[in-house]
C-alpha positions, 0 to 999 in steps of 0.5 A, a space after each residue: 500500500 502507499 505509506 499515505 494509506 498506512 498514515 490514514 490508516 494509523 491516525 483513524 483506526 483508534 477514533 474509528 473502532 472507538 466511535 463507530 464500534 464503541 457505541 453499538 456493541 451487539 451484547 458487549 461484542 465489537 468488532 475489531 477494526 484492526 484485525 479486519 483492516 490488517 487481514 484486508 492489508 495481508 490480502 492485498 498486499 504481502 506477507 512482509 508488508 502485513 507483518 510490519 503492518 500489523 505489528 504497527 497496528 498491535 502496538 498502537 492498538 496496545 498504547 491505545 488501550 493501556 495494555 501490555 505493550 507488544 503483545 497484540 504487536 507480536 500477535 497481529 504482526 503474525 496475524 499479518 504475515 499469515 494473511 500476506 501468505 494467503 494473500 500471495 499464494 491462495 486466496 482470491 479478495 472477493 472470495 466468500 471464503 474469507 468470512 470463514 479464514 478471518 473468523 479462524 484468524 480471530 479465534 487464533 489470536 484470542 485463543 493465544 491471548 487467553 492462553 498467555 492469561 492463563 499462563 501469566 495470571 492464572 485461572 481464566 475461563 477459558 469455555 466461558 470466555 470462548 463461547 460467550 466473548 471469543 466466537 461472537 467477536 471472531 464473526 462480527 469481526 469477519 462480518 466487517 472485514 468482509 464488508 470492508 473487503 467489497 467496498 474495496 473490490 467493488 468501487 476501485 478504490 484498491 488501485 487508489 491504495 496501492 503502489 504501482 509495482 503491486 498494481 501491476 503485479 494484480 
């Protein structure tokens, strides 16, 4: 993507999730914007990319939420070099498909972050948190992130994003 993309993107993403999520969450579940954005940013990109990108994105988003800072940079930095991976290799952008990869893409990082918990601090219920909190998030998430993807695909805005060697490479 043009590093004007990777600004916009940087200076947005918190007001965003924190305005247009914050408010409306579907019994105490929002969405998480960054992980929707990095996973669209793995896919049209690459692996390499998408990992800075999400290590970027995990580190504000940690500062952000006065969280244990780098955590959620490691885990979305490799969140990012997955769907980069995907991206270059397999995947088609406006396959349906990807509604089922970014719900699996959440569940493994929440997974990760409960089982980090339950190493660090101890007991954490982990069937409770899965069922009542991780799997309501992973699909709302994948619901927004597939909707990003189409507006993306559907009114071109992608040749605007990228830079001219990955356009021609597309």
């Amino acid at each position: 993507m043009k590093p004007r993309m990777y600004l916009i993107v940087l200076l947005l993403l918190l007001p965003l999730q924190a305005s247009l999520f914050g408010p409306l969450p579907l019994g105490s579940i929002a969405p998480d914007l960054g992980l929707a954005i990095l996973y669209c940013i793995g896919l049209v990109t690459g692996p390499v990319e998408a990992a800075l990108a999400g290590v970027a994105i995990g580190l504000l988003q940690d500062v952000g939420s006065a969280s244990l800072i780098g955590f959620s940079g490691l885990t979305r930095g490799v969140v990012g070099l997955f769907a980069g991976f995907l991206g270059k290799r397999v995947m088609d952008i406006q396959n349906p498909s990807n509604i089922v990869l970014l719900v699996v893409f959440c569940l493994v990082e929440s997974i990760f972050s409960a089982l980090f918990l339950e190493i660090t601090y101890g007991s954490v219920p982990f069937v409770g948190l899965f069922f009542g909190r991780m799997v309501p998030r992973a699909v709302t998430t994948a619901l927004v992130g597939y909707a990003f993807l189409r507006l993306m695909t559907g009114k071109n805005v992608l040749a605007w994003m990228l830079r001219r060697g990955l356009q021609k490479e597309l």
